[in-house]
C-alpha positions as CSV (number, residue, x, y, z in Angstrom):
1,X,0.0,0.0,0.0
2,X,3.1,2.3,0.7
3,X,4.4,1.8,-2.7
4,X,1.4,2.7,-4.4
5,X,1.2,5.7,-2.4
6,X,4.4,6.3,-3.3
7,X,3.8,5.9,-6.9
8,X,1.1,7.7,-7.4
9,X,2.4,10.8,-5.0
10,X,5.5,10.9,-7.1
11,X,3.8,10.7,-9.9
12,X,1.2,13.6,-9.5
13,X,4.1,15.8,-9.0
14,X,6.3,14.9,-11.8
15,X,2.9,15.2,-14.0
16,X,2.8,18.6,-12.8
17,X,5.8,19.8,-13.0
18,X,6.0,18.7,-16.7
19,X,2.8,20.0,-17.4
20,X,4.0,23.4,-16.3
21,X,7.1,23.2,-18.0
22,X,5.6,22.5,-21.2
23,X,2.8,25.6,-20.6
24,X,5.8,27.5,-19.9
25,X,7.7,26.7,-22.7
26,X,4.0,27.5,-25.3
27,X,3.3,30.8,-24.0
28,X,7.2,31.9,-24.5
29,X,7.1,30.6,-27.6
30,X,3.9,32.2,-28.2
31,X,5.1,36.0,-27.0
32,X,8.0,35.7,-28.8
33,X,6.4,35.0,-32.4
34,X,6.0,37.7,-34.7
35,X,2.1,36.9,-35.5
36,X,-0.8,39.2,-35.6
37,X,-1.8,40.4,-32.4
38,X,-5.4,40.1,-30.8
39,X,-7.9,43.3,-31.3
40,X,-8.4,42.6,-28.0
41,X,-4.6,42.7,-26.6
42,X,-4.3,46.1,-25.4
43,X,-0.9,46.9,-28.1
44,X,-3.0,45.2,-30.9
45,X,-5.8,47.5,-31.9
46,X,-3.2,50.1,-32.3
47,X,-1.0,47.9,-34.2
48,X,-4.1,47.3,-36.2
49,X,-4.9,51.2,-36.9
50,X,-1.3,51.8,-37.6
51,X,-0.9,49.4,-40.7
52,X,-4.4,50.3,-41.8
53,X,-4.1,54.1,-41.4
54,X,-3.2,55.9,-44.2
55,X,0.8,57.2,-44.0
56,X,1.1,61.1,-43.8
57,X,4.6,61.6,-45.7
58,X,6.4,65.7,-45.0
């Protein structure tokens, strides 16, 4: 019964701490790629206006 206990506690927290290595690992990945931002992101609408705006040359 120990063993199993011991098993399945060990196991729990190496599932974990893979799981939030691999979530960690995403999300970098995902703020580091040069893709389209969300309308919703607060940087992104203006990113949006700025490439649809018209550019005022002097």
């Amino acid at each position: 019964m120990e063993l199993a206990l011991g098993f399945l506690t060990f196991g729990t927290l190496g599932f974990v701490a893979v799981f939030g290595y691999l979530s960690t690992r995403a999300m970098e990945e995902m703020r580091n790629n040069p893709t389209e931002k969300s309308a919703l992101s607060r940087d992104g609408i203006a990113e949006r206006r700025a490439r649809t705006s018209p550019q005022v040359s002097n």
